[in-house]
C-alpha positions in Angstrom: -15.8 -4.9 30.3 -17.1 -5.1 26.6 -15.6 -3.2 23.3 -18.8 -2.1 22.6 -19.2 -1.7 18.8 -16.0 -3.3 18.4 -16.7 -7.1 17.8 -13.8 -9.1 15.9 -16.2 -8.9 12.8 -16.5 -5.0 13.3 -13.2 -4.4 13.1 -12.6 -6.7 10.3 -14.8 -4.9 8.3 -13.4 -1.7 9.6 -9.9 -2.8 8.5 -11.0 -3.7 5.1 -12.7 -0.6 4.5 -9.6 1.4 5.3 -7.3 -0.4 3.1 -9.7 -0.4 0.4 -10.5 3.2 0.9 -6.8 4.0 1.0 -6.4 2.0 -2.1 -9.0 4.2 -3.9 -7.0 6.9 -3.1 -3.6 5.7 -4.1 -5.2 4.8 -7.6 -6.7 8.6 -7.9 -3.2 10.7 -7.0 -1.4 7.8 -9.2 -4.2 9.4 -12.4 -3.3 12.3 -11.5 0.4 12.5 -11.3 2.2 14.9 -13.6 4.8 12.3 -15.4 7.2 15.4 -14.2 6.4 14.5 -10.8 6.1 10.9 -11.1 10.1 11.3 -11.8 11.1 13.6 -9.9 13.7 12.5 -7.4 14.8 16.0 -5.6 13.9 14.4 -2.4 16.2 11.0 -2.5 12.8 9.0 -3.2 11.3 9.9 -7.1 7.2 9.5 -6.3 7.0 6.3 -8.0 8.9 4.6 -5.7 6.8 5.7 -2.9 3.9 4.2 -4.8 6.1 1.0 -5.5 6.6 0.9 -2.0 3.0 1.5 -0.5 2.1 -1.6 -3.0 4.8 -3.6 -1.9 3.8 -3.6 1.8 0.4 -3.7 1.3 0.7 -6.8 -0.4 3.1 -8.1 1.9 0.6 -7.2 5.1 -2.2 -8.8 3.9 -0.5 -11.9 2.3 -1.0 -14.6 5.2 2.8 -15.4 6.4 6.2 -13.8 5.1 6.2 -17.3 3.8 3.7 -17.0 1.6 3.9 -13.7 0.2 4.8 -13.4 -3.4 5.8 -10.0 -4.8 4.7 -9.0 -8.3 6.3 -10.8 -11.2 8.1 -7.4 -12.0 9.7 -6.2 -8.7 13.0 -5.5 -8.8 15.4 -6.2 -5.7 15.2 -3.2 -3.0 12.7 -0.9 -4.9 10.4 -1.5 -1.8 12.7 0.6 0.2 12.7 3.8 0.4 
């Protein structure tokens, strides 16, 4: 039985396309945030710590071993979660 299409390179490339795509996009609703917005924290979770937070674990994903990872020099204890 074969995967067709989807080789261990395939997939690779797949992956890295997604994230970068997803990436792009986080940058362009970031731009485009009101600063209201950006604030606001009606909902228990102010819309730039959901952006802290998607940064956070992609980071921490794509670092090679929880041993390894290294959050940015400015993170501040618990703003990953949400």
């Amino acid at each position: 039985m074969g995967y067709g299409l989807w080789t261990s390179k395939n997939m690779k490339a797949a992956f890295i396309s997604q994230y970068r795509a997803g990436l792009k996009m986080l940058i362009e609703v970031i731009d485009k945030c009101t600063d209201r917005v950006w604030e606001e924290d009606s909902s228990g979770a102010a819309y730039w710590r959901t952006v802290s937070h998607a940064l956070f674990y992609t980071g921490f994903y794509l670092s090679q071993s929880v041993d390894t990872f290294i959050p940015w020099e400015n993170h501040s204890t618990d703003y990953n979660q949400l």
